[in-house]
N, C-alpha and C positions, 0 to 999 in steps of 0.2 A: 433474417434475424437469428440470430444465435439462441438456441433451445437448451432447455435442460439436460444435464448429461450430458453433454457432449463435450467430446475433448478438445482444447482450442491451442494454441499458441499465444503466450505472452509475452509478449516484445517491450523492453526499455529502451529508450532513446533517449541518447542526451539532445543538451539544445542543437545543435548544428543536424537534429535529427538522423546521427550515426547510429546504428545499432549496439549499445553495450553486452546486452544480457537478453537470452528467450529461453524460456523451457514450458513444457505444457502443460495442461490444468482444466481442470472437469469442470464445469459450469453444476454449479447447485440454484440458482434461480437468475432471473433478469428479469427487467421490465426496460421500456424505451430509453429510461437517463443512465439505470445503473445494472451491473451485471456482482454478480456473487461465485466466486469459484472456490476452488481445490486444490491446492500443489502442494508440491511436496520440496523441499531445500534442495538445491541438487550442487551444495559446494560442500566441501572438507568442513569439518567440524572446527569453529572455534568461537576465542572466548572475546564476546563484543560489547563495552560498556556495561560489562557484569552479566552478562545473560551469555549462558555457554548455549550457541546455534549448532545445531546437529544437523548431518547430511539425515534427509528425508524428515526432517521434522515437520509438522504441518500446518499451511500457512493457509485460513482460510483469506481472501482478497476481496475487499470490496472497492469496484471501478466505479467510476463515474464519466458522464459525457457532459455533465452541466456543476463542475464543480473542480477546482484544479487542487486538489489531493487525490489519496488514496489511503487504502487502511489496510495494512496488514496483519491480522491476528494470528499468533503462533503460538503453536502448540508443542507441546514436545514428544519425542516421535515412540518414544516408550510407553508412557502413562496417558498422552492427549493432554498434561498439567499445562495450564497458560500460562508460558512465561514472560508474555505483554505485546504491546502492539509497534508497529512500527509506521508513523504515519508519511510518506511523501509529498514533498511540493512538488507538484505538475501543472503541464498543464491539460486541460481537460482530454481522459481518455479517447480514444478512436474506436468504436465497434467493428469492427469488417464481418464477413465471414469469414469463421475458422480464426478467428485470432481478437487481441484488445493489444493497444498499443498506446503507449503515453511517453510525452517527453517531461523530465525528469529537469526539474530548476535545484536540485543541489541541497535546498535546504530538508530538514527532516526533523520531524519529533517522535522520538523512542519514550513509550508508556511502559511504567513497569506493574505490574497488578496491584499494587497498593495505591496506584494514583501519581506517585511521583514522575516526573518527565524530566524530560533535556532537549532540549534544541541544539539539533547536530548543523554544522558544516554553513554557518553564518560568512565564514571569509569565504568560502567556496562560492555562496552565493551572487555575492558582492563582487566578486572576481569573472563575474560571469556577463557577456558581453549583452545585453537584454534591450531593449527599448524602457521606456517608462511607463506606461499602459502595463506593459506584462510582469514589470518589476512590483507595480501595487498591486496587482491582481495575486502573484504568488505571499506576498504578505499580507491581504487580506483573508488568503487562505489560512497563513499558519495562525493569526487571530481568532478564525472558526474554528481549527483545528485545536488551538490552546483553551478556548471557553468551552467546548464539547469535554475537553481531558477535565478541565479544573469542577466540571459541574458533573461529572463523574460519567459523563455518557459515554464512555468507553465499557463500563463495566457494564449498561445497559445493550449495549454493542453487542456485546459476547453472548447475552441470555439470548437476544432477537436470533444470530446467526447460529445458537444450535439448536432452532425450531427450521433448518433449513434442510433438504434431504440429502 
């Protein structure tokens, strides 16, 4: 089991489960379905759908094993100010030791701190070679994902995870 503190690896996979992107990240809490960590940006600074991302800005991540998103709350790397969430369609996280791993369906909803959202990368989705089982499962996700933003649970999000250490 993956314990507090500890530093892990997080790995994205696209579907054909290639590796795109890993860097590492502190575990702040877990229980059996979901783990809670810490990273920090580890690309060049820029400016993405109006929210300028900064190298080491800070992301705290919440994974899942029984649920195909993820939630990325970012902070920014000067002040810790929220400048919104970024949710992915996956499909459900992998725990190992020493690392969390998820393959990545493409679609995405970017929260901004007032509430307002966007649903990024719908043709990418569509474009993507899936069964149909996994094609309703990733859109009943982003339906969870859009009723949690629209009923504001995002900003209830934010208060839960800095009671976290």
């Amino acid at each position: 089991m993956i314990k507090q503190n500890e530093t892990i690896i997080v790995i994205k996979l696209n579907p054909d489960r290639e590796e795109t992107w890993r860097y590492p990240a502190r575990v702040l809490t877990s229980n059996k379905t979901s783990i809670l960590v810490e990273a920090f940006f580890n690309r060049s600074d820029f400016l993405f759908n109006g929210i300028l991302l900064k190298e080491n800005d800070r992301f705290v991540e919440s994974y899942f094993s029984d649920r195909w998103y993820n939630i990325f709350e970012i902070h920014d790397r000067q002040d810790d100010q929220l400048k919104g969430w970024y949710c992915n369609i996956t499909r459900p996280a992998e725990f190992n030791p020493g690392q969390i791993a998820y393959v990545d369906l493409a679609l995405d909803v970017l929260v901004y701190p007032n509430g307002e959202y966007l649903i990024l990368d719908e043709d990418e989705f569509e474009a993507l070679e899936l069964d149909e089982a996994t094609r309703q499962a990733a859109r009943q996700a982003l339906d969870e994902l859009v009723a949690l933003v629209e009923s504001g649970g995002l900003s209830q999000w934010e208060n839960l995870n800095k009671d976290a250490p």
